[in-house]
C-alpha positions in Angstrom: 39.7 44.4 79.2 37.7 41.8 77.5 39.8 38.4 77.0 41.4 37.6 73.9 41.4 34.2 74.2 40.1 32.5 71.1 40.5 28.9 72.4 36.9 27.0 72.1 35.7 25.3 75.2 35.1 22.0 75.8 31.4 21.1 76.7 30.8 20.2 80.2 31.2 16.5 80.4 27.7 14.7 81.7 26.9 12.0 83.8 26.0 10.0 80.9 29.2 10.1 78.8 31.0 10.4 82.0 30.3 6.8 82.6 30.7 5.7 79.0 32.7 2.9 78.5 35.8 2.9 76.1 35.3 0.9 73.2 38.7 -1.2 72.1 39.0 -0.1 68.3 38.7 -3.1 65.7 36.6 -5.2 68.3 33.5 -5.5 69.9 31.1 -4.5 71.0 32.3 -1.7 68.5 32.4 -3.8 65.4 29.0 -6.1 65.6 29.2 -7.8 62.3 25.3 -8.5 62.5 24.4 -4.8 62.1 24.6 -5.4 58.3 22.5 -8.6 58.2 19.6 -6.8 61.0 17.2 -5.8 58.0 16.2 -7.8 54.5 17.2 -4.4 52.8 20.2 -3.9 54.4 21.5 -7.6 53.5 20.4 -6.7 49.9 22.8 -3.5 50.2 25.9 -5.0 51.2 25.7 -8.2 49.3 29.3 -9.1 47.5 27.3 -11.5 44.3 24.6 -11.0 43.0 22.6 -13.7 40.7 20.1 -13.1 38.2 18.6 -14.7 35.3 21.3 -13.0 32.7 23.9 -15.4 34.3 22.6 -18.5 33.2 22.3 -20.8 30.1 19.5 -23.4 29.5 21.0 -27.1 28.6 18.2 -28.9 26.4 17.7 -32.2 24.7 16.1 -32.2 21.4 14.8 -35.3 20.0 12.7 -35.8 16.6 9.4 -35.8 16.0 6.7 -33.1 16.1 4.9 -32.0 19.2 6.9 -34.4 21.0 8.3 -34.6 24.2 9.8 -37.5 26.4 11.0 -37.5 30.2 14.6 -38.3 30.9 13.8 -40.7 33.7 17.0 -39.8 35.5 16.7 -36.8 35.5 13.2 -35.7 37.0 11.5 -32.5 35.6 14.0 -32.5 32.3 12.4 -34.0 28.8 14.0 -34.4 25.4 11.7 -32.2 23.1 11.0 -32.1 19.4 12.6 -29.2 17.1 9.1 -27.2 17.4 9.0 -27.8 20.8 12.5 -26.3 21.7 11.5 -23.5 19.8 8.7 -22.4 22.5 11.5 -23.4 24.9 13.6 -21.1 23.5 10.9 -18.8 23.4 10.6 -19.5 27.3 14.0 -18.6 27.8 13.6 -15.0 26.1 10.4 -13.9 28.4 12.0 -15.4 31.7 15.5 -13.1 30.8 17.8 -15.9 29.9 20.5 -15.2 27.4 21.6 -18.4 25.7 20.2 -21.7 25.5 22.8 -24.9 24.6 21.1 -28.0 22.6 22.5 -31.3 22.5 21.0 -33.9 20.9 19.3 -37.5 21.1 20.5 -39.2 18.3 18.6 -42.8 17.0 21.0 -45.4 17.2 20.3 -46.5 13.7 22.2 -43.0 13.0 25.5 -44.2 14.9 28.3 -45.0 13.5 32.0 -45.4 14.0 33.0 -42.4 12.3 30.2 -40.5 13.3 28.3 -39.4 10.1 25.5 -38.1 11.5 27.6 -34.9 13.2 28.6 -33.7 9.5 24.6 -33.9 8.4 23.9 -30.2 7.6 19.5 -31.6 8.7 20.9 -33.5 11.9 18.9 -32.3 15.2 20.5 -29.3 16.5 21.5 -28.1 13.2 17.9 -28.1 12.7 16.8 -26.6 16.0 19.1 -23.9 15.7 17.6 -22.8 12.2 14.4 -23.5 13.3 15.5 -20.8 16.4 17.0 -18.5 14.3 14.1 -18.3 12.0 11.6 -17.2 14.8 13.9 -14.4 15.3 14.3 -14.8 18.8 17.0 -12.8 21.0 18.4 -15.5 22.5 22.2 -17.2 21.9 22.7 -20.7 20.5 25.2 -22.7 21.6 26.3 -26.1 20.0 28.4 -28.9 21.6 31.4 -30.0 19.2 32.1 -33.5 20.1 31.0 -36.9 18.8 29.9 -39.2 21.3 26.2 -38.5 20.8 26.9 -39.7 16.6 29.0 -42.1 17.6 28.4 -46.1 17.8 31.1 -46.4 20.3 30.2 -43.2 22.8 33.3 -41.5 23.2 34.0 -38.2 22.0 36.4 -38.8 19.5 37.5 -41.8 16.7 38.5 -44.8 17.9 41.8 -46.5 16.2 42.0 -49.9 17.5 41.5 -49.1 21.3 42.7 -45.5 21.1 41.0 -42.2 20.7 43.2 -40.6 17.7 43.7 -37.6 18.3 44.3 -35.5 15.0 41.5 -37.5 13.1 39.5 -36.2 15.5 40.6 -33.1 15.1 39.5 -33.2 11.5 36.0 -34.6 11.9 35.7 -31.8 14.6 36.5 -29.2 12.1 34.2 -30.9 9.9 31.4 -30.8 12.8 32.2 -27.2 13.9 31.6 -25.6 10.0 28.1 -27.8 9.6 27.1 -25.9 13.0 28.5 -22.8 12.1 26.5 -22.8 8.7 23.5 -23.4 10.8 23.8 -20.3 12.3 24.6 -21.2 16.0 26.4 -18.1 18.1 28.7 -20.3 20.1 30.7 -23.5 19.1 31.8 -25.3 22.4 34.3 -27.9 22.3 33.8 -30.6 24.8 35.8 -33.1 23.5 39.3 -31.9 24.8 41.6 -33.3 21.8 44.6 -31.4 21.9 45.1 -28.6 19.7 41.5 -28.5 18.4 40.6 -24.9 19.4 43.2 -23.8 17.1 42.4 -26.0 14.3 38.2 -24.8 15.0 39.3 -21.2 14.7 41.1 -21.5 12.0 38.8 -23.3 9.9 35.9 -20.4 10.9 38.2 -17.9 10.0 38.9 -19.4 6.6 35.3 -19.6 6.1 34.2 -16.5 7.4 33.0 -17.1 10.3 34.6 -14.1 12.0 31.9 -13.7 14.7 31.0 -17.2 15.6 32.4 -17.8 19.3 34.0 -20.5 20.5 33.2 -21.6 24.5 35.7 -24.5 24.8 35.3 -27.0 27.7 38.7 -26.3 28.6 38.9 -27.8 32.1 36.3 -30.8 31.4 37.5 -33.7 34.2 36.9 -37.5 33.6 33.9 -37.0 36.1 31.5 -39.1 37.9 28.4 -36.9 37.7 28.1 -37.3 34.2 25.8 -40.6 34.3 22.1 -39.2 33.9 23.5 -37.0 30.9 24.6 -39.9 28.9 21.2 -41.4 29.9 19.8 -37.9 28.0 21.6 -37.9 24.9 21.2 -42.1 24.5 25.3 -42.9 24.7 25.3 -44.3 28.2 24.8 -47.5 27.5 27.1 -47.6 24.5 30.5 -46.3 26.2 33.2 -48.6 25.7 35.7 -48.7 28.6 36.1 -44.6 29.4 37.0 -41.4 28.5 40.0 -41.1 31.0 43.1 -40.9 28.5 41.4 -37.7 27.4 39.3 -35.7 30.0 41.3 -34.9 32.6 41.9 -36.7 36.3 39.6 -35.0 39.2 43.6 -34.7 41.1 44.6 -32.2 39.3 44.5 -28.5 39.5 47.6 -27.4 38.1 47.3 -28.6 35.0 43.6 -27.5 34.4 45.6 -23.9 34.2 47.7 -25.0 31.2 45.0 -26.5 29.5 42.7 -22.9 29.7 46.2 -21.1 28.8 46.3 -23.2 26.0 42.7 -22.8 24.6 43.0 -18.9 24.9 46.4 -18.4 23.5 44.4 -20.6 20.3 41.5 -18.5 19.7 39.1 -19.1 22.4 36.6 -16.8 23.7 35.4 -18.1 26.8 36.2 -21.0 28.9 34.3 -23.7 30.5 35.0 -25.7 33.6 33.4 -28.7 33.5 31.5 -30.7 36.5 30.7 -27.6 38.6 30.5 -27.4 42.2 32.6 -30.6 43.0 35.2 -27.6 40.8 34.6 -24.8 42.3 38.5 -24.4 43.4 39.4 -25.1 39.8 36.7 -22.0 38.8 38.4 -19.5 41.1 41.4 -20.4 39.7 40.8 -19.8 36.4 38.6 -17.0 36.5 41.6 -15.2 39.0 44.7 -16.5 36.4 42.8 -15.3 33.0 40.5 -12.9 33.8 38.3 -14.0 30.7 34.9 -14.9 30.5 34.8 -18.1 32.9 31.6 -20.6 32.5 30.6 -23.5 34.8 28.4 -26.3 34.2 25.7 -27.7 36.7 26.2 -31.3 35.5 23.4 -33.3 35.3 24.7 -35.6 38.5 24.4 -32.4 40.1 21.2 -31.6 39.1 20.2 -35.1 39.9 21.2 -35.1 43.4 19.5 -31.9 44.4 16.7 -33.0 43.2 16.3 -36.5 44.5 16.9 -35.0 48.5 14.1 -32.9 47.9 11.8 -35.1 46.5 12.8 -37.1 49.4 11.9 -33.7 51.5 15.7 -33.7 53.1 16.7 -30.1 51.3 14.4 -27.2 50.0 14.2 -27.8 46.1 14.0 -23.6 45.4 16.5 -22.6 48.5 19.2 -25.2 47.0 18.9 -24.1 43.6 19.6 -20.5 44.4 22.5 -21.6 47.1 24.2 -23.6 44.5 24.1 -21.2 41.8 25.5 -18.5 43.9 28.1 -20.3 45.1 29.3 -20.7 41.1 28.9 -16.7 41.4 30.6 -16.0 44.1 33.7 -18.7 43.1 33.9 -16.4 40.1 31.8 -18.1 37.2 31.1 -15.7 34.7 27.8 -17.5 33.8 26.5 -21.2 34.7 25.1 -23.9 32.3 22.1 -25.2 34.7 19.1 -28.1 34.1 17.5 -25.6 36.9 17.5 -22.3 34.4 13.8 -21.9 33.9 13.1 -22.5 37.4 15.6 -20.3 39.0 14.2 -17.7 36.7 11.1 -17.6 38.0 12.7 -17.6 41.3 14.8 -14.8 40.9 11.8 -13.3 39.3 10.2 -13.1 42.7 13.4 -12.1 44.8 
C-alpha cells in the first residue's frame, strides 16, 4: 500500500550549512550597520533629511543708488546692492529654485532718528525693493524685517524713553512700520524686535486693514546673541548701539522660556516662527519644532556665516562641504526652512548633488 503520509521532508542538510555558524539575533555580524552606507545610491536611499534649494531663504542688503553694489567687509562674498540690483538678485533666486528672499536695509545716517521716521516712509529701501520685485512679476516671496534699529539714531530695536526701551510705544510705531510694508506688497512681515505683545497688535492692525493674507514670521526665540556683529556692520547700526539689547532679546541660558515666548506668538496670530542665532540653537529648534508642530525657521546668522568662511579662506574647513553640513544639521534638528548668507551658493551646490 502506498504511504499516506503527507508530512514534507526536510532537505538533506550539506556540508556547507552543516558548518554554518549561528548568528545571535540583534547583533553582529548579523546586523552590519555599514551595509546601508556601502554604495553612493544606497546612502541616498536611506537618508532620514533631505536638503534642497526649496528650504532656504536669501538674507540681502539693499542700499541706494543705481547699479550699485558695495562689499560688506565683514562679511566676505556678501554686498549691499541697489534696488535694481536686488531685483536681478531676486531674479537669481527664482532660476536657482529658492522660494523667498528677506531684505533689510542700509539706511544713511542722515535718515536716523530717535523715533525712527524713516521705517514709516512708504519710498524707504525695502519698501521700494519690494515693489520694484513685485513689479517684475517674479515667483518669489518677500519678506520684510519689522524692527527699528536700522532707522533708528540709537540702534536698538525699539524707542528709547530715558534709558529704557518702551515697550507699548514701540508696539505702536511697529504697527505703523508693519502696514507701510504691508502696503508695499511684501508676503511676510517678521518681527524681530521681540516687544511683548506685538504679534497680536501686527495682526490685528492687518486684519483691520485687510491684509488677510499677509504672513507674519515672528522672531520668536531671537536670543541677545554674540554672532550678530558683522550684521550690524551690514545694515550701518553697529557702531551706533548704545549699551545692548539684553532687557529685551532673550539670555543664551534659557530654554524654557524660549517655549512660552513661541506659545505666545502663535496663540496671537502668528504663522511661522523663527529661532534666532542658529546652530549655537539648534536644541532650542528641536524644541520648538517638536512642542508646536508649526512651520519652524532658523537663521544662519551672519557670525555664523562669518566664521565658516574665514576657516576656509584660511584653508582649515572645506567652504562647499561646510555649507551643506551646516544646513543639514538645521534640517535634521527640525527647521522647517533656514535664513542663510550661503543660499545662492548652496543652490548651486545642491544643483550638482
Amino acid at each position: 500500500m502506498p504511504s499516506r503520509d503527507k508530512t514534507p521532508q526536510r532537505p538533506a542538510t550539506t556540508s556547507a550549512n552543516a558548518h554554518a555558524p549561528t548568528l545571535a539575533p540583534g547583533s553582529y555580524p548579523a546586523i552590519r550597520m555599514r551595509r546601508n552606507r556601502n554604495a553612493p545610491w544606497a546612502r541616498k536611499l536611506v537618508a532620514e533629511t533631505l536638503l534642497s534649494p526649496s528650504d532656504l531663504v536669501w538674507p540681502m542688503f539693499v542700499m541706494e543708488g543705481v547699479a550699485k553694489r558695495e562689499p560688506v567687509a565683514s562679511m566676505p562674498g556678501v554686498e549691499r546692492l541697489s534696488v535694481d540690483l536686488i531685483v536681478e538678485a531676486a531674479r537669481l533666486a527664482v532660476s536657482l529654485g529658492i522660494p523667498a528672499i528677506a531684505l533689510f536695509p542700509y539706511t544713511d545716517l542722515k535718515l536716523r532718528t530717535d523715533d525712527a521716521q524713516e521705517a514709516f516712509n512708504p519710498d524707504n529701501l525695502v519698501c521700494r525693493a519690494t515693489r520694484a520685485i513685485k513689479a517684475a512679476k517674479l515667483d518669489v516671496g518677500v519678506i520684510l524685517d519689522v524692527a527699528l534699529d536700522p532707522y533708528t539714531s540709537h540702534g536698538h530695536d525699539g524707542l528709547l524713553i530715558g534709558d529704557e526701551i518702551a515697550n507699548d510705544a514701540t508696539i505702536a510705531a511697529l504697527v505703523r512700520q508693519a502696514l507701510v510694508q504691508a502696503e508695499a506688497g511684501t508676503d511676510i512681515l517678521a518681527p524681530s524686535d521681540m516687544m511683548d505683545g506685538r504679534i497680536g497688535a501686527i495682526r490685528s492692525a492687518l486684519e483691520a486693514g485687510g491684509y488677510h493674507n499677509t504672513q507674519i514670521m515672528s522672531y520668536a526665540a531671537k536670543y541677545a546673541s554674540a554672532f550678530y556683529g558683522p550684521f550690524r556692520d551690514a545694515v550701518g547700526s553697529g557702531g551706533l548701539l548704545k549699551g545692548d539689547k539684553r532687557t529685551y532679546q532673550m539670555d543664551p541660558a534659557n530654554s524654557d522660556e524660549a517655549l512660552r515666548e513661541v506659545a505666545l506668538d502663535i496663540a496671537e496670530g502668528a504663522d511661522m516662527v523663527m529661532v534666532k542665532p542658529g546652530m549655537p540653537y539648534l536644541d532650542i529648534v528641536r524644541r520648538v519644532s517638536e512642542t508646536f508642530k508649526v512651520p519652524t525657521l532658523a537663521y544662519q546668522v551672519s557670525g555664523e556665516y562669518a566664521m565658516i568662511v574665514a576657516a576656509a579662506e584660511k584653508g582649515v574647513l572645506d567652504l562647499d562641504k561646510c555649507v551643506l553640513e551646516s544646513l543639514l544639521a538645521f534640517k535634521r534638528a527640525g527647521a522647517s526652512a533656514v535664513l542663510t548668507y550661503f543660499a545662492p551658493h548652496a543652490a548651486k551646490l545642491l544643483r550638482k548633488t
